[in-house]
Residue frames as qw, qx, qy, qz and C-alpha x, y, z in Angstrom:
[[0.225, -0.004, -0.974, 0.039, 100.90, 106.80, 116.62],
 [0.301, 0.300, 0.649, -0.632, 97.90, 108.24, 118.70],
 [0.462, 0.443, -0.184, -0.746, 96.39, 108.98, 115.37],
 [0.409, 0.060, -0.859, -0.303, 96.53, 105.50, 114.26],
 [0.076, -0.117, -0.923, 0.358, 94.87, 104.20, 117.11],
 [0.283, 0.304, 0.462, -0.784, 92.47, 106.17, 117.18],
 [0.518, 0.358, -0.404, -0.664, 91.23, 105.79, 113.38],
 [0.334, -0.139, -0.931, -0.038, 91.12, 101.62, 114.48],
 [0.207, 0.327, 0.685, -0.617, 89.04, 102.51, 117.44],
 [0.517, 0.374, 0.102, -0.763, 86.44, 104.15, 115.14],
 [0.295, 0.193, -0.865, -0.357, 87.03, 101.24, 112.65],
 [0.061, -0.018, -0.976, 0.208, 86.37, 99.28, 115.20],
 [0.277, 0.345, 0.667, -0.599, 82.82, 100.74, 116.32],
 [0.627, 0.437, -0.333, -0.553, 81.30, 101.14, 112.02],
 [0.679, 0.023, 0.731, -0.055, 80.57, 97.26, 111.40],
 [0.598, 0.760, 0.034, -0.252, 79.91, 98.62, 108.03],
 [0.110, 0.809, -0.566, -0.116, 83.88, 99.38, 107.72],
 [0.531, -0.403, 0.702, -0.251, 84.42, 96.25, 109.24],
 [0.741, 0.090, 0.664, 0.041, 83.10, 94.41, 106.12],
 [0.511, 0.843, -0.121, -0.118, 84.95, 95.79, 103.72],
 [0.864, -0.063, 0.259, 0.427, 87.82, 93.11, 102.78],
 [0.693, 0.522, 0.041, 0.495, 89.67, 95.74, 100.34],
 [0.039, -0.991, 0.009, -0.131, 91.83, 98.61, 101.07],
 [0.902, 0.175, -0.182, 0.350, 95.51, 99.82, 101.62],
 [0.459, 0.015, -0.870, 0.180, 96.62, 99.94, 104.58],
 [0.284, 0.164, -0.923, 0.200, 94.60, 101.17, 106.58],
 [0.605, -0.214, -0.070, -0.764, 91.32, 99.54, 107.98],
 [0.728, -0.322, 0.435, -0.422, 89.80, 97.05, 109.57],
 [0.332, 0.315, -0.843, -0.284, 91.47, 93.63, 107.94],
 [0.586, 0.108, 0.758, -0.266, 88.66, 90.99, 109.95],
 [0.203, 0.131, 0.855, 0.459, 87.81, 88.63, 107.39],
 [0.261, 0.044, 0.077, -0.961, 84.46, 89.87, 105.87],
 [0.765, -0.243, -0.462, -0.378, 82.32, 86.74, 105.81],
 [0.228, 0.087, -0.740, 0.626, 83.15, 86.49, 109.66],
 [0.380, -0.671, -0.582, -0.257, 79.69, 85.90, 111.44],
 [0.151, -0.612, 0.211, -0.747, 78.73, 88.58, 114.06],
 [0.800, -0.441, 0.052, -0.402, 78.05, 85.89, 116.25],
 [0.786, 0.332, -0.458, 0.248, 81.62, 83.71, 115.41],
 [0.665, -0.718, 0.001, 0.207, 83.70, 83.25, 118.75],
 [0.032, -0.938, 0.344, -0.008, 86.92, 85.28, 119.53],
 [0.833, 0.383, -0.354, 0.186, 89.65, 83.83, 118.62],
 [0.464, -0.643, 0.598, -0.115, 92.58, 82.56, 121.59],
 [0.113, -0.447, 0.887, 0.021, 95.17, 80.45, 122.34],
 [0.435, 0.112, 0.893, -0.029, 93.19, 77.50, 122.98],
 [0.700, 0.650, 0.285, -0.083, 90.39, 78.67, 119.87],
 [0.368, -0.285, 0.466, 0.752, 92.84, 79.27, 117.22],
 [0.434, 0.562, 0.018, -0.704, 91.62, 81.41, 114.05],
 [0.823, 0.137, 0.517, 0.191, 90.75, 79.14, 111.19],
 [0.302, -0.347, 0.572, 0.679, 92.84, 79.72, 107.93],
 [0.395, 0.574, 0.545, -0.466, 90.91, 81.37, 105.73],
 [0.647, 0.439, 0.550, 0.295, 90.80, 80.99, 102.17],
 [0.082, -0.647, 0.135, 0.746, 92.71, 84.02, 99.67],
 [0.650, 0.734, 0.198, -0.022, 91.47, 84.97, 96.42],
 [0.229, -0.791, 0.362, 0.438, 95.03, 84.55, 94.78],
 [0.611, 0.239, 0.697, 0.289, 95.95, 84.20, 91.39],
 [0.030, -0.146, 0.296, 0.943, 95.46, 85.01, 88.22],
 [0.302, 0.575, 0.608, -0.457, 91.74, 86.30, 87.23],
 [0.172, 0.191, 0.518, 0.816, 90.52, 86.96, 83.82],
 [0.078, 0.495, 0.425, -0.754, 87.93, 89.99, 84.09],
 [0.603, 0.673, -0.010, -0.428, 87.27, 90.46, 80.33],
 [0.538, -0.134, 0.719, 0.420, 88.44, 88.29, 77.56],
 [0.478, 0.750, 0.036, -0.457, 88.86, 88.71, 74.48],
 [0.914, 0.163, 0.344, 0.140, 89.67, 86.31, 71.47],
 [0.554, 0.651, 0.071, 0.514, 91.08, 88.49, 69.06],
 [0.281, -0.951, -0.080, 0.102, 93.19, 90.84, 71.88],
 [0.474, 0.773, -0.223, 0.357, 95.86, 92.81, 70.83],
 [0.294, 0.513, -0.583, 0.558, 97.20, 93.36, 74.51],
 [0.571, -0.643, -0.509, 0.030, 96.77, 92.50, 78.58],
 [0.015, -0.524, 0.417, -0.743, 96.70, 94.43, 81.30],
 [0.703, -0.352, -0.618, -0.018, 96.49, 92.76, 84.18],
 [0.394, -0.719, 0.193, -0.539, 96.11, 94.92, 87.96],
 [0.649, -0.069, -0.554, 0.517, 98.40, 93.84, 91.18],
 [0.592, -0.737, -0.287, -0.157, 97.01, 94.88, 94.31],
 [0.379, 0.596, -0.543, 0.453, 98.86, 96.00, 97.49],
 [0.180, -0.022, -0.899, 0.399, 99.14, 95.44, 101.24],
 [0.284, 0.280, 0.674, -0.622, 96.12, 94.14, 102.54],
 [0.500, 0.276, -0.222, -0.790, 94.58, 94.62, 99.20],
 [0.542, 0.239, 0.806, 0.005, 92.46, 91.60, 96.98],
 [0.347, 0.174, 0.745, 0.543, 92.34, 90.97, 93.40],
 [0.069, -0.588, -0.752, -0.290, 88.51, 92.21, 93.28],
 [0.192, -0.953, -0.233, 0.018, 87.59, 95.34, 96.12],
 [0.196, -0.687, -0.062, 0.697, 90.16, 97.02, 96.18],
 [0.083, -0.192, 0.340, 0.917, 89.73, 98.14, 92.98],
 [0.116, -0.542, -0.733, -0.394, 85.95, 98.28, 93.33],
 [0.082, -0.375, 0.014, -0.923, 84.05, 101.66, 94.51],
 [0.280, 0.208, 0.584, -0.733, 81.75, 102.35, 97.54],
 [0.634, 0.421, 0.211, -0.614, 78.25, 101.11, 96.06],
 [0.420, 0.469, -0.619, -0.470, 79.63, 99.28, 93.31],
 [0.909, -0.151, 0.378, -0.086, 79.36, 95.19, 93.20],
 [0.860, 0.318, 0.240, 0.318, 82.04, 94.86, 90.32],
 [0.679, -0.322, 0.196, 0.631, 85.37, 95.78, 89.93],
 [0.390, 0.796, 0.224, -0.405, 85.65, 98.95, 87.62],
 [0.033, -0.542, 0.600, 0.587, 88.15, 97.58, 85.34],
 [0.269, 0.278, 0.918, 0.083, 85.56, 94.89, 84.49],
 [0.306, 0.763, 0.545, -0.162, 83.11, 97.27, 83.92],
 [0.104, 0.863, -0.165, -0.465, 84.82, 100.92, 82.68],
 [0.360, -0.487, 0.650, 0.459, 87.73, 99.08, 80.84],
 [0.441, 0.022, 0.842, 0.310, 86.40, 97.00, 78.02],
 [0.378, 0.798, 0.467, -0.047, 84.18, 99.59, 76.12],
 [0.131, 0.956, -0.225, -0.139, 86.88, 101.80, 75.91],
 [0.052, 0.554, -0.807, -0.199, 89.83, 99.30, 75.39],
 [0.862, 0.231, 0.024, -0.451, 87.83, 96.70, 73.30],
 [0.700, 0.492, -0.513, 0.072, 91.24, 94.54, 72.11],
 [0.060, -0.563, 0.603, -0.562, 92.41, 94.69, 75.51],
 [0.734, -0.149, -0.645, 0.155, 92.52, 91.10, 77.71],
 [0.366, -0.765, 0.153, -0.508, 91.43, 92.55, 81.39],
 [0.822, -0.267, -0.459, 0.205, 93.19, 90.34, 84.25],
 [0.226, -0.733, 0.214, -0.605, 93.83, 90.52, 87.50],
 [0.594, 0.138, -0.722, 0.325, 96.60, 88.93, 89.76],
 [0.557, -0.701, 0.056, -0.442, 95.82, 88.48, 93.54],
 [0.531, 0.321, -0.658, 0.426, 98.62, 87.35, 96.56],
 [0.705, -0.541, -0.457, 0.032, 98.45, 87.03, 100.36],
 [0.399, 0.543, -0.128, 0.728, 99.68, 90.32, 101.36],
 [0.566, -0.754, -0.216, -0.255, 97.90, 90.80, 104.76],
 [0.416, 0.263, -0.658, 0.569, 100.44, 91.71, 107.48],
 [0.115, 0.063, 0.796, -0.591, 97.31, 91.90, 110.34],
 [0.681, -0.136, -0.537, -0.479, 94.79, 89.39, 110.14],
 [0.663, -0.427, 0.363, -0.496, 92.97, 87.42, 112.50],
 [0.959, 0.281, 0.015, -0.015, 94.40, 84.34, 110.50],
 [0.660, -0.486, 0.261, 0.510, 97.86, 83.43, 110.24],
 [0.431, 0.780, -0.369, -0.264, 99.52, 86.21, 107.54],
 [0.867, 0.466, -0.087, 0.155, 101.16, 84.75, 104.71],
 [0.658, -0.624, 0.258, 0.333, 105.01, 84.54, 105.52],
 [0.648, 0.473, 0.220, 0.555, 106.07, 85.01, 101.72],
 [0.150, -0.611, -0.093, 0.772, 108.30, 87.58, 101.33],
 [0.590, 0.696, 0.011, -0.410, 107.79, 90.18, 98.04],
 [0.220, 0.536, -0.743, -0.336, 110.50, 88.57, 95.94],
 [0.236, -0.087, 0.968, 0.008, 108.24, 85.40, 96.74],
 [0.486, 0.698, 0.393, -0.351, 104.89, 86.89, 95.40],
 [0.408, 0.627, -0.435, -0.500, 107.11, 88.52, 92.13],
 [0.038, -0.414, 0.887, 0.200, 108.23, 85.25, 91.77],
 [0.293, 0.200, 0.919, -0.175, 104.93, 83.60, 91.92],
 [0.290, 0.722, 0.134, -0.614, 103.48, 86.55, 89.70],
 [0.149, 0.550, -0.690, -0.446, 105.95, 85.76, 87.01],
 [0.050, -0.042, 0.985, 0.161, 105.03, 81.92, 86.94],
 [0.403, 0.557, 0.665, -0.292, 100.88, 82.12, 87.32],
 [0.117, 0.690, -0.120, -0.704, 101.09, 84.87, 85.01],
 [0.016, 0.440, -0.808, -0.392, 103.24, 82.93, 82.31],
 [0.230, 0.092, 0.967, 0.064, 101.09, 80.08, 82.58],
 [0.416, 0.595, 0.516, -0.455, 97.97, 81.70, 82.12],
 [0.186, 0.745, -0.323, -0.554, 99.49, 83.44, 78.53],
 [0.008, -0.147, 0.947, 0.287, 100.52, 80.02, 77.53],
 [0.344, 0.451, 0.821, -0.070, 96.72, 78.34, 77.98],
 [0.518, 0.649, 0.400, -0.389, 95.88, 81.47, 76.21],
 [0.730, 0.187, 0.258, 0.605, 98.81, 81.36, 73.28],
 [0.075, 0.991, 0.028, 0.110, 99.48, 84.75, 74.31],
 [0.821, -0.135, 0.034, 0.554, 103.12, 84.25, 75.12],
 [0.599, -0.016, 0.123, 0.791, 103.85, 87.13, 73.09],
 [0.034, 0.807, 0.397, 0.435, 101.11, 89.36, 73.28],
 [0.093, 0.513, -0.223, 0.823, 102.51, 93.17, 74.59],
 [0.460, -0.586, -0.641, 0.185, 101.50, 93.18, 78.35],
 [0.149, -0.619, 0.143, -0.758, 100.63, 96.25, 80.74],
 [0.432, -0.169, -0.825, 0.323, 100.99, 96.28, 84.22],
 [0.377, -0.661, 0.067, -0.646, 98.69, 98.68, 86.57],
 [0.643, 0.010, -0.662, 0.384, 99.99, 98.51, 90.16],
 [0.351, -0.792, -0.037, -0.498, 98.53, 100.18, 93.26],
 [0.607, -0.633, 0.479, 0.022, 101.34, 100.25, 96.84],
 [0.662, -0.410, 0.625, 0.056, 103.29, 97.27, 97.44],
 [0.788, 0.540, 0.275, -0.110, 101.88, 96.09, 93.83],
 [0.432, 0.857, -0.280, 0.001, 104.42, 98.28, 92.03],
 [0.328, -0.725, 0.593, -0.122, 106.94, 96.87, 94.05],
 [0.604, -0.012, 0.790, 0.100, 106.31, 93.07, 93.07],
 [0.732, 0.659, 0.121, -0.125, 105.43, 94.24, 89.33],
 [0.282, 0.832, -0.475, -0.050, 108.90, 95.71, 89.04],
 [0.409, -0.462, 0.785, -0.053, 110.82, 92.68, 90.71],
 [0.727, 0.476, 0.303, -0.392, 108.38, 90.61, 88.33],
 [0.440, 0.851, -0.227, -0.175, 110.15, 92.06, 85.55],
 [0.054, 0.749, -0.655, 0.085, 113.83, 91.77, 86.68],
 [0.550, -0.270, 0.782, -0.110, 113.21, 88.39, 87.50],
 [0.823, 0.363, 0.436, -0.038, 111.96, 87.32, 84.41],
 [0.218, 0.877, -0.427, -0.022, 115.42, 89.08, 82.82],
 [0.395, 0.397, -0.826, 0.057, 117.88, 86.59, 81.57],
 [0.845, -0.197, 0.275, -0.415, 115.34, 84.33, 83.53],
 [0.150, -0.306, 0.917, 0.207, 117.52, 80.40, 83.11],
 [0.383, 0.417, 0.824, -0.009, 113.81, 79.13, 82.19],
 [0.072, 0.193, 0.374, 0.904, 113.61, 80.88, 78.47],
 [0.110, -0.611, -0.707, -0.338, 109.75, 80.27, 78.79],
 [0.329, -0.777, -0.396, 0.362, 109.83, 83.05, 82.26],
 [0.186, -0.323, 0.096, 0.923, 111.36, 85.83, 79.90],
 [0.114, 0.431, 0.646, 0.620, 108.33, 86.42, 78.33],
 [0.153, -0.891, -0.411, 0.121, 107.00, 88.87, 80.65],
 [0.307, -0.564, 0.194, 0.742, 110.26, 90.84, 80.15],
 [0.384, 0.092, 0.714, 0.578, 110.43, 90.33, 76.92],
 [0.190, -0.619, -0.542, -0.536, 106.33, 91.80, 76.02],
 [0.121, -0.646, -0.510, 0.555, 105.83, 94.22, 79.27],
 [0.164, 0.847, 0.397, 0.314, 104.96, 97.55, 77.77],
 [0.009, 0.550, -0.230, 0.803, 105.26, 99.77, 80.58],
 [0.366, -0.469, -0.680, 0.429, 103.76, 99.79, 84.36],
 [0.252, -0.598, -0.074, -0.757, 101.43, 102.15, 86.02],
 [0.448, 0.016, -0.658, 0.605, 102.14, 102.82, 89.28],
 [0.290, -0.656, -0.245, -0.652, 99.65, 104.12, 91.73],
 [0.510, -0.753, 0.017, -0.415, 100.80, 104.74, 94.85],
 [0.800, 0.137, -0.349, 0.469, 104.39, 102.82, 95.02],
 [0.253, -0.894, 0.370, 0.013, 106.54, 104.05, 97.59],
 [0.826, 0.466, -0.194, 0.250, 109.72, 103.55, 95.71],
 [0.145, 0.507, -0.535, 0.660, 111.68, 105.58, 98.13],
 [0.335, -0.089, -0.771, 0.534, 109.98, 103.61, 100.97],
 [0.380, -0.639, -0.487, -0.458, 106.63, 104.47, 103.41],
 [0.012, -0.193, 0.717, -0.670, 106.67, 105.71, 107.06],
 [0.640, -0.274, 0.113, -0.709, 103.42, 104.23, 107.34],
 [0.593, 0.140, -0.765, 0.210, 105.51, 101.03, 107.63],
 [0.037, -0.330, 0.481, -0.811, 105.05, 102.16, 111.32],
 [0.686, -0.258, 0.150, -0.664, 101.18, 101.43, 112.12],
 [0.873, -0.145, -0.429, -0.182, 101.38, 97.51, 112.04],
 [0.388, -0.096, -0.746, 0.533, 103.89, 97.62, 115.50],
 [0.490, -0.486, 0.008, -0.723, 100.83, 99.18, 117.15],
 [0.391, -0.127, 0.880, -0.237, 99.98, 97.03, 120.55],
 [0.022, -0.163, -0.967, -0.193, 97.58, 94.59, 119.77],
 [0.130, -0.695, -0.695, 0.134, 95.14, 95.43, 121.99],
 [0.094, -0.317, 0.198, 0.923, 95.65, 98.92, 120.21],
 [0.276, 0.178, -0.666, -0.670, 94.08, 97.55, 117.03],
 [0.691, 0.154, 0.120, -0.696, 91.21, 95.23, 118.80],
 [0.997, 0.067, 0.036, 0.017, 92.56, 91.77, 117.54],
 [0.869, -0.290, 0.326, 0.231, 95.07, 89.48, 117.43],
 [0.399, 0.813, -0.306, -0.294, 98.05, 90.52, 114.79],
 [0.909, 0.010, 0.344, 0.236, 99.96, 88.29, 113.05],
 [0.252, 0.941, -0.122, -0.190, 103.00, 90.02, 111.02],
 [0.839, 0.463, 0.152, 0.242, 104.77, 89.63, 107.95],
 [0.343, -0.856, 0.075, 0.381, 107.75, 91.75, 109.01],
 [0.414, -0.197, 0.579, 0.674, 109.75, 91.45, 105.87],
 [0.188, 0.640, 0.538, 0.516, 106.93, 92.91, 103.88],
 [0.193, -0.953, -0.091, -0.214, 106.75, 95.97, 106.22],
 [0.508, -0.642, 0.175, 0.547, 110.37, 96.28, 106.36],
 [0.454, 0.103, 0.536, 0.704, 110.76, 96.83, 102.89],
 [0.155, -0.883, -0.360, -0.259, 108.34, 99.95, 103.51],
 [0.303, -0.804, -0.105, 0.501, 110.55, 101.53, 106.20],
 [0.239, 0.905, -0.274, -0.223, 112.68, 104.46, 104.33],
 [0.071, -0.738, 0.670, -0.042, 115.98, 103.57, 103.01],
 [0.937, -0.005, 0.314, -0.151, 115.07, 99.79, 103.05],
 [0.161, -0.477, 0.653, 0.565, 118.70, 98.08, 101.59],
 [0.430, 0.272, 0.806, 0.304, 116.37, 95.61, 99.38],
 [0.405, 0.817, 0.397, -0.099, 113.61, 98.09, 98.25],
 [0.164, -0.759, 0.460, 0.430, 117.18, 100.10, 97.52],
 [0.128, -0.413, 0.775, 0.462, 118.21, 97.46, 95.23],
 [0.452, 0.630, 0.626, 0.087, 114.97, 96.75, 93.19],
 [0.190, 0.932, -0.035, -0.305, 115.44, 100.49, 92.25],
 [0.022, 0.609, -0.645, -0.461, 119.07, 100.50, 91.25],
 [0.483, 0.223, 0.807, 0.256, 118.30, 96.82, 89.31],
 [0.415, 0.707, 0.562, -0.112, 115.03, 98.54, 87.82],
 [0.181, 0.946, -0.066, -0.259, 116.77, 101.94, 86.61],
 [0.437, -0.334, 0.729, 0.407, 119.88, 99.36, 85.30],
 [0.547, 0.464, 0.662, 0.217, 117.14, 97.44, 82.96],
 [0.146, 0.849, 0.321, -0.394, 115.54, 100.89, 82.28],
 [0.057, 0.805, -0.414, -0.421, 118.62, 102.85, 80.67],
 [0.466, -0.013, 0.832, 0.299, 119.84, 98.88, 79.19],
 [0.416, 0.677, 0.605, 0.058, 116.32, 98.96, 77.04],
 [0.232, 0.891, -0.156, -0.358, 116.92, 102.83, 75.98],
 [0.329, -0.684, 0.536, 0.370, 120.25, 102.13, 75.01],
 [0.469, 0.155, 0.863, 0.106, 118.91, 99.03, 72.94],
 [0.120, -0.033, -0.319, -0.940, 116.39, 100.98, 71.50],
 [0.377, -0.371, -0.845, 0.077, 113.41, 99.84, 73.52],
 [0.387, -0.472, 0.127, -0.782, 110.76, 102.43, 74.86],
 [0.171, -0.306, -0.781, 0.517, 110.20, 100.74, 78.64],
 [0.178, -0.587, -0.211, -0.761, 106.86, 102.91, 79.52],
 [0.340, -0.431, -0.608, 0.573, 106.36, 104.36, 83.47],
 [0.213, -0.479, 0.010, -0.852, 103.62, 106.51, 84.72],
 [0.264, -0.224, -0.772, 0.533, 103.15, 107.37, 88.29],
 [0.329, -0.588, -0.368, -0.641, 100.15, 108.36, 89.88],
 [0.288, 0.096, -0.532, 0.790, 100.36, 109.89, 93.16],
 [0.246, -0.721, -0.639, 0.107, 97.71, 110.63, 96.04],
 [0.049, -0.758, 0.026, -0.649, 96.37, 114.41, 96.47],
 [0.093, -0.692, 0.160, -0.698, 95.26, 113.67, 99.56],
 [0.249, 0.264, -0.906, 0.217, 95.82, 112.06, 103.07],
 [0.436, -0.521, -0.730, 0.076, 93.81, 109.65, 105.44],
 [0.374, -0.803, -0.150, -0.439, 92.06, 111.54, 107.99],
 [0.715, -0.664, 0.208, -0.070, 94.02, 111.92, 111.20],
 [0.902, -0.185, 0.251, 0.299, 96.51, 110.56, 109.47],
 [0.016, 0.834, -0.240, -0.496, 97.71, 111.84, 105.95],
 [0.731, 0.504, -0.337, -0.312, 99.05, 111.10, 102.78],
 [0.806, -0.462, 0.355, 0.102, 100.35, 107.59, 103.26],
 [0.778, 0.150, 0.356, 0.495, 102.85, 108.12, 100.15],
 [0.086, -0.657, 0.154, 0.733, 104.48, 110.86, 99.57],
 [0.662, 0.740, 0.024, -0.121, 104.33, 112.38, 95.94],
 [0.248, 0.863, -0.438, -0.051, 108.30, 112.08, 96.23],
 [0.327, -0.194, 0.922, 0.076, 108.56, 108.67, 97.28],
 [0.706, 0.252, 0.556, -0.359, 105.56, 107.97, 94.46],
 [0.753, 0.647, 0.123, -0.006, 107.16, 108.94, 91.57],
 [0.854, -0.174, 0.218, 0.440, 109.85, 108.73, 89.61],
 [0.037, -0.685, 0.350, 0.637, 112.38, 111.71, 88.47],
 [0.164, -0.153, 0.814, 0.536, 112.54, 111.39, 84.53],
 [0.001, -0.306, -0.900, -0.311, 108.94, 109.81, 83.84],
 [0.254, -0.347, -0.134, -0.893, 105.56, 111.37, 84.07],
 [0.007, 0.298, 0.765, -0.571, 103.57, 111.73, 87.51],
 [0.446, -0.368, -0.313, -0.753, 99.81, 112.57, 87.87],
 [0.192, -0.102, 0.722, -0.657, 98.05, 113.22, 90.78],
 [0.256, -0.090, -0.962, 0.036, 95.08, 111.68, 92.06],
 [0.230, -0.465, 0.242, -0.820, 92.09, 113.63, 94.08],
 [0.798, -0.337, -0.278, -0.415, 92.03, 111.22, 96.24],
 [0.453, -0.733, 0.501, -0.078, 93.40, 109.44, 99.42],
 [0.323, -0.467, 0.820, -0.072, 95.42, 106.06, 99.37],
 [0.240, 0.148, 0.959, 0.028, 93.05, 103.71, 99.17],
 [0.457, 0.603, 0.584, -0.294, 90.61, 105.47, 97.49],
 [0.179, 0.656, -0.396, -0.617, 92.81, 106.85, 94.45],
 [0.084, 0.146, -0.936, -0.308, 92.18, 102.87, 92.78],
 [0.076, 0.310, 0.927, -0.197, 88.71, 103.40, 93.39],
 [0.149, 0.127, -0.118, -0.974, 86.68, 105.21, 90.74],
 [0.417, 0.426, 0.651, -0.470, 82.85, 105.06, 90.87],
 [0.445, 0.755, 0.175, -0.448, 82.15, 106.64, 87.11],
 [0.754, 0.203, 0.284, 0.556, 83.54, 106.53, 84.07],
 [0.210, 0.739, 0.003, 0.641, 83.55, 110.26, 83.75],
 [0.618, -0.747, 0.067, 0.238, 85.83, 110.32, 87.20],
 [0.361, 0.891, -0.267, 0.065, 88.78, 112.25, 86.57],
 [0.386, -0.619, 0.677, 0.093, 91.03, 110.23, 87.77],
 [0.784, 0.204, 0.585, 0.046, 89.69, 107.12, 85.76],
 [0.530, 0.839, -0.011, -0.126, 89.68, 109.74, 82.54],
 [0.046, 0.867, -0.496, 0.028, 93.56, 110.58, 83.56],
 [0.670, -0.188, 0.718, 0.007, 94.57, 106.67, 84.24],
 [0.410, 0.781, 0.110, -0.458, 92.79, 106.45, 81.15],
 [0.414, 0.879, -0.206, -0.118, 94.15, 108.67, 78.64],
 [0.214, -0.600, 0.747, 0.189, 97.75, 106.84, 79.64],
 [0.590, 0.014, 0.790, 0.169, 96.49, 103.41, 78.59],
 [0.732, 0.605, 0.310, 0.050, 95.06, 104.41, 75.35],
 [0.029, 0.893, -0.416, -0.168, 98.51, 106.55, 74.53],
 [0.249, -0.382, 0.875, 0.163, 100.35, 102.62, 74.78],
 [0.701, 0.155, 0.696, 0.024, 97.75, 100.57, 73.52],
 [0.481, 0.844, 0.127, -0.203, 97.65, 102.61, 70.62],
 [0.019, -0.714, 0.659, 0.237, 101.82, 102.45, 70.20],
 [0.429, -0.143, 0.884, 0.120, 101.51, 98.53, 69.99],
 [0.533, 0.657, 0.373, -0.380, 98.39, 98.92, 68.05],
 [0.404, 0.908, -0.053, 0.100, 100.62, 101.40, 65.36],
 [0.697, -0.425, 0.167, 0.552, 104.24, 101.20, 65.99],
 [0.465, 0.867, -0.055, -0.170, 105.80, 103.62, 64.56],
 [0.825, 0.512, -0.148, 0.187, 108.88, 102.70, 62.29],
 [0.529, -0.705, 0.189, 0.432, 112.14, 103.09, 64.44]]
């Protein structure tokens, strides 16, 4: 716990860090268009409610697209930086993605996942973000008469967590029109899920005046992080029900995890490789920490190459199906 504090203190004194709105979990979370001159926030000032890039974003379109893949942040992440590199100004699925997957419909879903903010956190829990994932999601597919076009999910933390529930909720959905994300998912890519649960669930009961501002917390999103969690338990057994259902059916489900090499400073790896992946399916590491394994600067980064090589392996199955 000294090790967390301490890695906010230095947060706290890099103003640089300090405007950087993306990452998961953890860094400075102060809004980043927050004037250096804005008063502190107390009782009697209250922070104003500040506005969340949430939804669904379309990053590349494409008339004639064969499939989407559409990216789901985790905690504390946003739609846009976190999955945009030091130095960059644009997301790199906007930029890397659409020369190399040219059929491919780029989108990106964003949710109020902050559990300490200088603003009041969102109070949804994750079965209210899957649930709001499933319906923006849908709608957007309908304006675009994609209803049935094959979907990929890429999912980085918490993400994986509300992709899978996603799913299972749009299973024998009672509104036919919300089983079309079951119905056309592909597969998910996971990057950095703790399926078996995070002990870095731990850093958000720091004190306050540990962390340098006011905390507001979403405690049912960072209980479903401690180990052993009974709900994050039952998304698994649900998820590995569908899973074997679809084999049985004859229905390739596709799952690849991608796991962090290596850990925060002072801190470590904030997902284990054995709570990141999943027995059965193929894992691939990452050289890189947490929040910086969804953040590739190049297209000829090996991690981007190895992220990659997975999507062209599916788009290419829907592409070519072979004959069952």
């Amino acid at each position: 716990m000294k090790k967390l504090k301490g890695i906010f203190n230095r947060e706290r004194k890099q103003p640089s860090i300090a405007s950087n709105s993306s990452g998961d979990p953890l860094q400075r979370i102060d809004d980043p268009n927050r004037s250096p001159n804005s008063t502190e926030c107390s009782d009697e000032n209250p922070p104003p409610v500040s506005s969340f890039p949430d939804g669904v974003e379309v990053l590349y379109d494409c008339s004639d697209a064969t499939i989407d893949i559409c990216f789901v942040h985790g905690l504390t992440g946003n739609r846009d930086s976190t999955w945009t590199a030091s130095g960059q100004s644009l997301p790199w699925p906007k930029t890397f993605l659409p020369p190399k997957l040219s059929k491919a419909r780029i989108l990106t879903y964003g949710y109020d996942a902050y559990i300490v903010q200088k603003s009041v956190v969102s109070s949804n829990r994750l079965t209210d973000h899957a649930t709001n994932l499933l319906n923006d999601l849908t709608a957007d597919r309908a304006c675009c008469n994609a209803l049935s076009r094959p979907l990929i999910f890429i999912a980085h933390s918490l993400g994986g967590l509300v992709c899978k529930e996603t799913v299972l909720l749009s299973r024998n959905n009672p509104d036919t029109h919300l089983r079309g994300i079951f119905d056309h998912t592909k597969g998910i890519i996971f990057m950095g899920t703790p399926h078996k649960g995070a002990w870095m669930a731990n850093w958000a009961k720091i004190p306050a005046a540990g962390l340098g501002l006011v905390k507001s917390t979403n405690k049912s999103l960072l209980k479903i992080l401690e180990t052993n969690d009974q709900y994050l338990e039952s998304i698994q057994v649900r998820f590995w029900a569908m899973i074997r259902e679809l084999r049985e059916g004859g229905r390739l489900f596709e799952v690849t995890c991608f796991f962090e090499e290596q850990g925060l400073i002072g801190v470590g790896k904030v997902v284990s490789k054995e709570s990141a992946t999943l027995e059965g399916y193929n894992s691939i590491s990452i050289h890189a920490d947490h929040r910086e394994m969804v953040r590739f600067s190049s297209p000829g980064d090996n991690g981007f190459k190895r992220l990659l090589g997975e999507l062209v392996r599916w788009e290419s199955q829907v592409r070519y199906p072979v004959p069952s």
